[in-house]
C-alpha positions in Angstrom: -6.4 -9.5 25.7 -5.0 -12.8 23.3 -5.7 -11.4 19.8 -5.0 -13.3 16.8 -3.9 -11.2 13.6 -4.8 -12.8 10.6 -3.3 -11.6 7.1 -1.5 -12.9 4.1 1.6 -10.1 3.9 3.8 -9.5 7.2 7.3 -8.8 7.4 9.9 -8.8 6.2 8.3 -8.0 3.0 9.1 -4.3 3.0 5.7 -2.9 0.9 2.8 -2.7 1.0 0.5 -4.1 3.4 2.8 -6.0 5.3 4.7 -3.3 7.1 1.0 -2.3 8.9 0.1 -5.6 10.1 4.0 -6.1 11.3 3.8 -2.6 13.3 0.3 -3.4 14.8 0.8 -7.0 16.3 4.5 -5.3 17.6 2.7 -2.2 19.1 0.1 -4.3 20.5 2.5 -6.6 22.3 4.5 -3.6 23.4 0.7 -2.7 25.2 0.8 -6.2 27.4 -1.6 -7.9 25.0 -1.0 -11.5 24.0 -0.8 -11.3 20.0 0.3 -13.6 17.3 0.2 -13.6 14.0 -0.7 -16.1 11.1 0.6 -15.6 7.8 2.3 -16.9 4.9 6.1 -17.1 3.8 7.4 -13.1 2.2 6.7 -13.3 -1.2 5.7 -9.7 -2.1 6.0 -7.6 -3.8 8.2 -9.5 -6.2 5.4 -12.6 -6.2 8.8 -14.9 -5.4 9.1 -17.0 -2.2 12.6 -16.9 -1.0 14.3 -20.4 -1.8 14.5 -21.4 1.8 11.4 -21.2 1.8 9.3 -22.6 -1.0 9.2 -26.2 0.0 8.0 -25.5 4.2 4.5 -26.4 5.0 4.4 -24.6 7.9 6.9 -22.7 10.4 6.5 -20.5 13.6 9.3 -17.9 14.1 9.0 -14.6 16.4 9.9 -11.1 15.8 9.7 -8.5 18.9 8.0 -10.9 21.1 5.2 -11.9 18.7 4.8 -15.7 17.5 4.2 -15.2 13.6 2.9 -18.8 12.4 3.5 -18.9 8.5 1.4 -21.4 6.5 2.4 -22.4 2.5 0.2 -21.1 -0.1 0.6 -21.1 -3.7 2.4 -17.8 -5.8 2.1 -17.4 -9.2 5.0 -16.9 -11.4 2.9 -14.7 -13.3 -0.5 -13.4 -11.5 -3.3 -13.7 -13.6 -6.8 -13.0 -12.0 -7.6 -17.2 -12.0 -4.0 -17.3 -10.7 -4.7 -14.4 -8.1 -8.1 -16.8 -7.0 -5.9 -19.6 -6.4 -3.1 -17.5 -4.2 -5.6 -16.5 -2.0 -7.4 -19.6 -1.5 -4.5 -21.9 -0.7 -3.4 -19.1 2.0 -6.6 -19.4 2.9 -7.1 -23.2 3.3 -3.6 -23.8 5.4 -3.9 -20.7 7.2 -7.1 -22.0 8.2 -6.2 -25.4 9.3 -3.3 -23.6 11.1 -5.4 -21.4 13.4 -7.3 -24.5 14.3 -4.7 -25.6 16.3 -3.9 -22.7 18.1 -5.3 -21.3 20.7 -8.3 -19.4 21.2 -8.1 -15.6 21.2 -10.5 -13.2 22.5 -10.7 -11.2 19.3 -9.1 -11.9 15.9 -7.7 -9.0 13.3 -8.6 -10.5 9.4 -6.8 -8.3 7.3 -8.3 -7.8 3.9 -7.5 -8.8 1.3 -8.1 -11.5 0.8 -11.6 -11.5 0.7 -12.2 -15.2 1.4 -10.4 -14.8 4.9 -14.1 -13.4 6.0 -15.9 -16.4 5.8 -13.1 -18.7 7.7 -13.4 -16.5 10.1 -16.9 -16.5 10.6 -16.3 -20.8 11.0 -13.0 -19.9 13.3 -15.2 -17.2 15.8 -17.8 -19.9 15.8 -15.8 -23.1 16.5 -13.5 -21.6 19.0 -16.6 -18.8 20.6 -14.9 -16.0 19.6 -15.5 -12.8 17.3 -13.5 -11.0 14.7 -12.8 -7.5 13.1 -12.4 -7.6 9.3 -9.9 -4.8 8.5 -10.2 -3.5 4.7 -7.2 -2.4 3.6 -8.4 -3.0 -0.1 -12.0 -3.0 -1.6 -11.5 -6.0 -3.7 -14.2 -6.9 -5.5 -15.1 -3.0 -6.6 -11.2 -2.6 -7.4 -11.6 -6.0 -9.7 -14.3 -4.3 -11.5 -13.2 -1.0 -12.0 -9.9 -2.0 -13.3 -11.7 -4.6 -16.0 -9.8 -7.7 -14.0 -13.5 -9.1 -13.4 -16.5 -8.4 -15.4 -20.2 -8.0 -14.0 -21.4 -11.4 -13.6 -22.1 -14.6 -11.8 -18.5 -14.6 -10.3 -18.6 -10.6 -9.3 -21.9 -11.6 -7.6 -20.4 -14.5 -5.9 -17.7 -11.7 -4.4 -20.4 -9.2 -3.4 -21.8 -12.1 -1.5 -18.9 -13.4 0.3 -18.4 -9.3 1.2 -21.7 -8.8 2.7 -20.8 -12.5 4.0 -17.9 -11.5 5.9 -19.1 -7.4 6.8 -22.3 -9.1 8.2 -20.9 -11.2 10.8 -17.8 -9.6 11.6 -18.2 -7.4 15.2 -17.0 -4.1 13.5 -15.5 -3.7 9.6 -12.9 -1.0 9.6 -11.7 0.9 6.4 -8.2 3.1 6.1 -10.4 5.6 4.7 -13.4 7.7 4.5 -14.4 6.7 1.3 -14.0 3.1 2.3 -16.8 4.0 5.5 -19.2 5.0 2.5 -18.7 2.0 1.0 -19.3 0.0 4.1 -22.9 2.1 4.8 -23.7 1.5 1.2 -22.9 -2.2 1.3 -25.3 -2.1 4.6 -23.1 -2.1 7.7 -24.2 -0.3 10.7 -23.0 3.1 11.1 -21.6 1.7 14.8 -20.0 -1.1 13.4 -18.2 1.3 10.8 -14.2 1.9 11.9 -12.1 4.7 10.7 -8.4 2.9 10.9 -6.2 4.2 8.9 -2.5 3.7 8.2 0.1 5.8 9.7 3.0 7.1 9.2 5.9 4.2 9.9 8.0 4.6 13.4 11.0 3.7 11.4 10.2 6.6 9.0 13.1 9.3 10.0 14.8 12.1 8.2 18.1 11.5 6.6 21.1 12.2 8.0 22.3 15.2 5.9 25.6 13.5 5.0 23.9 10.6 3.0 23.0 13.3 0.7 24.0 13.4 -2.6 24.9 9.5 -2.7 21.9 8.4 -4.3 21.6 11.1 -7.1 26.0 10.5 -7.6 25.5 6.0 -7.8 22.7 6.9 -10.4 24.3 10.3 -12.6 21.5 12.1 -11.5 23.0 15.9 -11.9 22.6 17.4 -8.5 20.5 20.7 -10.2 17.9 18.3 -12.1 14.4 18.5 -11.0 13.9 14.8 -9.5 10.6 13.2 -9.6 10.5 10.2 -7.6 7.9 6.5 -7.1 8.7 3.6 -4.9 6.8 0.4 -4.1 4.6 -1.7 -6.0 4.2 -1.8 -10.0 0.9 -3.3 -10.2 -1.8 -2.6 -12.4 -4.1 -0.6 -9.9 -0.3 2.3 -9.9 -1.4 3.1 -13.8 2.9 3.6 -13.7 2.8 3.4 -17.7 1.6 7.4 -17.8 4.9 8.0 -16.3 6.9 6.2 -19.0 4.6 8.0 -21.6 5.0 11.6 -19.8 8.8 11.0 -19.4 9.1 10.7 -23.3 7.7 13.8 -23.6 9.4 15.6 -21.2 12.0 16.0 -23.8 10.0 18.2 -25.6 9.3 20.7 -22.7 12.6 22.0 -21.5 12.9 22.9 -17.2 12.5 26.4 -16.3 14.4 27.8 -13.0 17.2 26.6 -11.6 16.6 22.7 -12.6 19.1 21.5 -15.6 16.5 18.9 -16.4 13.6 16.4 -15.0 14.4 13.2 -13.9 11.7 10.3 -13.0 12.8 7.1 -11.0 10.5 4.3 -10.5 12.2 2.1 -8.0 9.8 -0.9 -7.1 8.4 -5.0 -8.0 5.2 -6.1 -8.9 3.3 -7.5 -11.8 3.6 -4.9 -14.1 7.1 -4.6 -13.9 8.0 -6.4 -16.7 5.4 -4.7 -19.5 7.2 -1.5 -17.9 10.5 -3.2 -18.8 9.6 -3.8 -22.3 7.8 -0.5 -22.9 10.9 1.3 -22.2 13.1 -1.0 -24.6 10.8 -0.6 -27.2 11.1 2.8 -26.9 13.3 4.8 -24.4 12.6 7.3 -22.0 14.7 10.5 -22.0 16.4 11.2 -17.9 13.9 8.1 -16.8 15.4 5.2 -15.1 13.6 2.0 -13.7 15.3 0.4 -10.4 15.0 -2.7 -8.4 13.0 -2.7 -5.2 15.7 0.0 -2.7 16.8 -1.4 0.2 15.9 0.9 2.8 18.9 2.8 3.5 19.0 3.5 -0.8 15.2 4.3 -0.1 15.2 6.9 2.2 18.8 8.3 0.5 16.8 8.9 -2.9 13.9 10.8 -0.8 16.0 12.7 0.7 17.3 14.0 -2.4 14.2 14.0 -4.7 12.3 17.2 -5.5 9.1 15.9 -5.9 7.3 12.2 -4.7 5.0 10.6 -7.2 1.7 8.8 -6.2 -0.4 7.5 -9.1 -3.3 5.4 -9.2 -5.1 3.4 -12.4 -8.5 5.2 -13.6 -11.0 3.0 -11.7 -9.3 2.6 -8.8 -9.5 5.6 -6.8 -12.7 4.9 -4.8 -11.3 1.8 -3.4 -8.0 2.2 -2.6 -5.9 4.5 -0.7 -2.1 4.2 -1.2 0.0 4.4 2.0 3.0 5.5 0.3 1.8 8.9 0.4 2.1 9.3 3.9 5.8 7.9 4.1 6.8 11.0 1.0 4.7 13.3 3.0 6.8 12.5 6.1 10.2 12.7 4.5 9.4 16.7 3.5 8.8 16.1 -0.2 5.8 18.3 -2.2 3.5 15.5 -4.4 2.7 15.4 -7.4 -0.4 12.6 -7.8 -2.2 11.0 -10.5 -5.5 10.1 -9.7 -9.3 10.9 -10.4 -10.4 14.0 -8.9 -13.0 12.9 -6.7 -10.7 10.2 -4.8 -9.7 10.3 -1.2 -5.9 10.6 -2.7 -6.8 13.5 -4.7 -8.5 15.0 -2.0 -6.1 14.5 0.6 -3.8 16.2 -1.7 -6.4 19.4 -1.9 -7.4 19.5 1.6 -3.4 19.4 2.7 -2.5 21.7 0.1 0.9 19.9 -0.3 0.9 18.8 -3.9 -0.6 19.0 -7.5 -3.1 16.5 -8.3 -3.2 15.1 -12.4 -6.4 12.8 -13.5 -5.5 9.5 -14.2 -4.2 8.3 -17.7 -2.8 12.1 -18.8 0.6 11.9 -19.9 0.5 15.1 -21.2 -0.9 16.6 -18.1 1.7 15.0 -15.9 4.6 16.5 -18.2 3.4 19.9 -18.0 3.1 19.0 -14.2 6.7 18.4 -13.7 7.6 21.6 -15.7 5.2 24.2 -14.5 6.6 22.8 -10.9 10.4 23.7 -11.9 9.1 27.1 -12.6 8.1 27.6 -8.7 10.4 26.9 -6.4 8.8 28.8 -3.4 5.5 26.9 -4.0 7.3 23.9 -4.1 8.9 24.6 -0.1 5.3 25.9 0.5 4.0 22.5 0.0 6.2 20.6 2.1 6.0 22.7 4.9 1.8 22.0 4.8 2.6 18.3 4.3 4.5 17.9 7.3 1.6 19.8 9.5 -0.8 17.2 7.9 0.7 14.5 8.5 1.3 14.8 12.0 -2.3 13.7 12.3 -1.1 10.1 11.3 1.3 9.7 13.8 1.6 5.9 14.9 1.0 6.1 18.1 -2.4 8.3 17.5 -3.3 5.6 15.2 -2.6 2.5 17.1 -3.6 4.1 20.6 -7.3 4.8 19.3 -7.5 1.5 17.1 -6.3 -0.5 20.8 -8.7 1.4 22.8 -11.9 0.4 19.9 -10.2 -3.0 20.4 -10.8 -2.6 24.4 -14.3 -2.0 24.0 -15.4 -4.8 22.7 
């Protein structure tokens, strides 16, 4: 088939979204299918172009065999919701011009968000007699208003409509979770139009070598006995991260039990919030807590390999819409999780169903300290729950994934 994947993140940003369309178009093309993919220059997650790039219009380069055709759009320095609108709907407007001039596929992937990409490709499937999947990999519009960002209205009705919009003429809408199918069903798609893709767990993902050990806890005076709880990726506002600077100073009040000398927490990421996180720890510190750049891989997988426990949080508000990948990837390196989410999302009850981790609601410092110390006290439980992650994760194995998703892609 000539498919056309069509998304704003690709690689070589490293989070995020980008690492799933990257892995898709690759494994497709690995499959004999003609694939490209139309893009933007990396920018996330640190919302920063790199210099090279911030004055190109346009540029087509190829990774693994696949054509990636990246188009300018606009990044914020600081992204305010107005500023988000505009972001999406310069991508939009070049991408679109961009795909114009290419030629037609059979199918095309629009990779969600953003939103708006579903009514250019409604125009693109009908000037160039063609259809498209719309791939949700983020319910925007209810995220927007169960964070506050956007406030019932004209404007949230004006996103509902471009939704349906874009569900409505789309050939099937696929969600990376169950809840996400609800929502479809409830927004009025077709049961058979309703795709279960989820994301998987990364082919680069791959257990430390044992000798790295050590190197990440040693660069950072991490004592080798302390209890190590550990997040990585994005610091926006749907991660909630602040309950984790507000839990960490009060860590200092409830002493480890066992054989940990002490808790640790390491938020290692980029993103919008990183500087409020910045300032909230100057203002007032956090006991053992430290705050890190975006790791380069190797430094990545080093500090899971050496962590105790993987964090996974999510704002209250946004557990119905979003499902965050990163779980998968801690899940995969052999680390327990400890989670902070509302009960009744699909993280929390992954969390349950896998029995791997502890699940805290959402904006409970206090809860997430006691957490990290009732969790020093149980060392068995803890190897207990990484020996049920790794049997439930093998159910998001990349090629599972991407086989099933190719063959639903083959029926059309």
């Amino acid at each position: 088939m000539k498919i056309t994947s069509w998304g704003i993140n690709y690689a070589p940003e490293p989070t995020g979204i980008a690492p799933y369309n990257t892995e898709l178009c690759e494994f497709l093309k690995s499959r004999g299918h003609e694939i490209s993919m139309v893009t933007t220059f990396s920018y996330y997650p640190a919302w920063a172009k790199l210099p090279a790039d911030r004055w190109r219009f346009y540029r087509t380069d190829t990774k693994e065999g696949v054509p990636i055709h990246r188009c300018w759009h606009y990044v914020p320095a600081k992204a305010t919701t107005a500023r988000r609108i505009l972001h999406e709907l310069s991508f939009g407007l070049t991408s679109f011009l961009r795909i114009l001039t290419l030629p037609r596929a059979d199918i095309y992937i629009v990779v969600s968000p953003p939103l708006f990409l579903g009514i250019l490709a409604r125009m693109v499937a009908f000037l160039k007699r063609s259809r498209y999947v719309f791939h949700v990999q983020d319910l925007q519009p209810d995220a927007a208003l169960g964070l506050g960002m956007v406030k019932s209205g004209a404007f949230m009705r004006l996103l509902l409509g471009i939704e349906r919009f874009s569900y409505h003429h789309a050939v099937a809408v696929s969600g990376i979770s169950e809840s996400m199918l609800v929502a479809f069903e409830r927004k009025g798609v077709p049961v058979e139009k309703c795709w279960y893709f989820p994301n998987w767990v990364s082919r680069n993902v791959a257990q430390m070598d044992p000798a790295t050990h050590h190197s990440f806890r040693e660069s950072h005076g991490i004592p080798p006995d302390a209890f190590l709880a550990v997040y990585a990726g994005n610091l926006g506002r749907k991660q909630g991260l602040r309950v984790l600077v507000e839990a960490g100073r009060l860590l200092k009040e409830n002493p480890p039990g066992g054989r940990f000398s002490s808790i640790w927490i390491v938020i290692a990421g980029a993103g919008v919030m990183r500087l409020e996180l910045e300032q909230e720890l100057a203002r007032e510190p956090a006991p053992n807590f430290l705050l890190l750049s975006l790791l380069p891989e190797p430094a990545y997988r080093a500090m899971l390999a050496e962590a105790t426990v993987g964090i996974v949080t999510q704002a209250k508000g946004s557990g119905q819409v979003v499902f965050p990948s990163k779980l998968l990837t801690i899940v995969a390196a052999g680390l327990p999780v400890l989670s902070v989410a509302e009960a009744d999302s699909d993280l929390a009850r992954s969390v349950a169903k896998g029995n791997f981790g502890v699940n805290v609601p959402s904006a409970q410092p206090e809860q997430v300290a006691q957490a990290m110390v009732n969790l020093t006290r149980q060392p068995d439980e803890l190897q207990r729950m990484a020996e049920n992650g790794r049997r439930w994760v093998q159910s998001f194995s990349a090629d599972k994934i991407l086989g099933e998703f190719e063959e639903k892609l083959r029926s059309l």
